[in-house]
N, C-alpha and C positions, 0 to 999 in steps of 0.2 A: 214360910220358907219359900226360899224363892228359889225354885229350879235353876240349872243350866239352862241358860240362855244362849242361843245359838245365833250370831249377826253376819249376815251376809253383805259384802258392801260393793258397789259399784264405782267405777273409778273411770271417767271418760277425758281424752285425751281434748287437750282443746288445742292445737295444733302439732307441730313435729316439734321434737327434742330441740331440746338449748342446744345443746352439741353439733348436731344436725343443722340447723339453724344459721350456727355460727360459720360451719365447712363453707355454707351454699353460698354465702357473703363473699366470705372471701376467696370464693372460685371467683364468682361475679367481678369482682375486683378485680383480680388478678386476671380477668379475658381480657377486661377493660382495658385495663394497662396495655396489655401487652397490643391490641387491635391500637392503640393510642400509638406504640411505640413500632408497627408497621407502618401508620401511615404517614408517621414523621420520618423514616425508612424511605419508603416509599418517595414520600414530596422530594430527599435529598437526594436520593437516588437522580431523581428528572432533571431535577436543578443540576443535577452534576453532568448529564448526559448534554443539556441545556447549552451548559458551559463549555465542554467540550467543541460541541460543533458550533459554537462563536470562534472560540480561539483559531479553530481549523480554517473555518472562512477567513478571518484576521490575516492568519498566517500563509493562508495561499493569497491572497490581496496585499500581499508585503513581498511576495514571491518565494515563499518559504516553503516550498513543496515538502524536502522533507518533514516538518515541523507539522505542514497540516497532515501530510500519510499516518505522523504518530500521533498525533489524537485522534484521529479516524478510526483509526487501528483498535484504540482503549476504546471509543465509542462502540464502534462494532463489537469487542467482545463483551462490551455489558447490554448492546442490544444487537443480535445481529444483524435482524430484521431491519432497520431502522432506513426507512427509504430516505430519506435527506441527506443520510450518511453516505451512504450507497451512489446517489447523483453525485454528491459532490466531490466524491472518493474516485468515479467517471474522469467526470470534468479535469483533477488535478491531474490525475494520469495521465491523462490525451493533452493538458499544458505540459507537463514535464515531458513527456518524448518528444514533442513538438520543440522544446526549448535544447533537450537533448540532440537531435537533428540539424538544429541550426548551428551548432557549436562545431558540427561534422563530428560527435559521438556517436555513430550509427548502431556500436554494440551496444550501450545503456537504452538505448533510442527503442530497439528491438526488445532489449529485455524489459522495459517499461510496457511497452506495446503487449509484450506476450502475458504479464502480472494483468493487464488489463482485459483482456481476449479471456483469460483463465479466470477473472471473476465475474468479468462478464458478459458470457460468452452468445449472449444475444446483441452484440453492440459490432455491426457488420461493417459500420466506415472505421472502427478500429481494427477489424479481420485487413479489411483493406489495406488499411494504412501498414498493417508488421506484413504484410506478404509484400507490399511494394517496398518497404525499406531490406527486407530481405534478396531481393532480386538486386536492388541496388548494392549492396554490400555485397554480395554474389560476385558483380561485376567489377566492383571493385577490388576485390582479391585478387582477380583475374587479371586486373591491370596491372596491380602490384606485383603479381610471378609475370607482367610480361615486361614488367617495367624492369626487376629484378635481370630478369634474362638478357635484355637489349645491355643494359649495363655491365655485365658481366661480359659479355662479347665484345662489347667496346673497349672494355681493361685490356683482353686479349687480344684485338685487333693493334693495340697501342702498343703493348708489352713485343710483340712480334713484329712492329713497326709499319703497319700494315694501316696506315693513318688515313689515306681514302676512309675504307670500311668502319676505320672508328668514326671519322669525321658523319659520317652517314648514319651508325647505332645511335651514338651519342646526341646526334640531331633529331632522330628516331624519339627516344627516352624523353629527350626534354620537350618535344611535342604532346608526352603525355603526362608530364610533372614540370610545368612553366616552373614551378617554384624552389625545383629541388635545385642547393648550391652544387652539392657534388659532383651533378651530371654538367651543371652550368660550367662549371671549373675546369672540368677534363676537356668540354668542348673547347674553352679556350687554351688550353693546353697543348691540345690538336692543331688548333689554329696558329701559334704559335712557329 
């Protein structure tokens, strides 16, 4: 007869779970992927930044200042850092109030001048340049309420027939606007 027999059995693991196994895969995978799909991210990101500041140079060398400010613009806000950007964003500015000025714009002129001083407020021949266009505009106001006032008194010098004194305002005025008809007109009016 044969006893109860009692078996004791060992059981050793020869690596990790199928299950286990299968996870770790397809983690791996999917890091894979996805570090794949940053750096193609990534590459069209640059490419795009790339592209941007082509077009901007393009568009400021066609004279297209606003055109290039707004790709500047898009550039900077997906890199802000981006020193090429940054120069050439300089550069465009300091051509546009430059171009603004000669048109005799002096308020675009200034306000071009002062966006450029406020972004970059280390760039001291542009401090220069909005404090000088500002004195200038200054003075020019000043011409215009004296211009305004010489003419107004010559209306009245005229109106009260007192046409010496207009003939004198009026010559006055158009020594400091050769160009204006109205003060031109009345002078010959005077003369008359």
């Amino acid at each position: 007869p044969l006893g109860s027999v009692k078996r004791l059995g060992v059981s050793l693991l020869h690596g990790a779970p199928v299950g286990e196994v299968r996870r770790a895969e397809l983690a791996r995978v999917e890091a894979e992927r996805r570090a794949q799909m940053e750096r193609a991210f990534a590459e069209s990101e640059r490419e795009r930044r790339e592209e941007l500041l082509a077009t901007a140079r393009t568009a400021f060398s066609d004279g297209d200042h606003d055109g290039a400010l707004d790709r500047l613009g898009m550039l900077r806000l997906l890199e802000p850092d981006h020193a090429a950007a940054a120069d050439l964003e300089r550069e465009v500015l300091r051509d546009l109030a430059r171009t603004q000025e000669a048109s005799g714009d002096l308020a675009s002129a200034i306000l071009t001048l002062g966006r450029l001083t406020s972004d970059h407020p280390g760039d001291a021949d542009a401090r220069d340049h909005l404090e000088r266009l500002r004195a200038q505009n200054a003075a020019s106001a000043q011409r215009s309420r004296d211009l305004q006032d010489l003419y107004a008194r010559g209306l009245d010098a005229f109106v009260a027939e007192e046409l010496d004194d207009a003939r004198d305002l009026f010559a006055e005025a158009l020594a400091l606007a050769p160009e204006d008809a109205d003060i031109r007109a009345m002078l010959g009016r005077v003369d008359r």
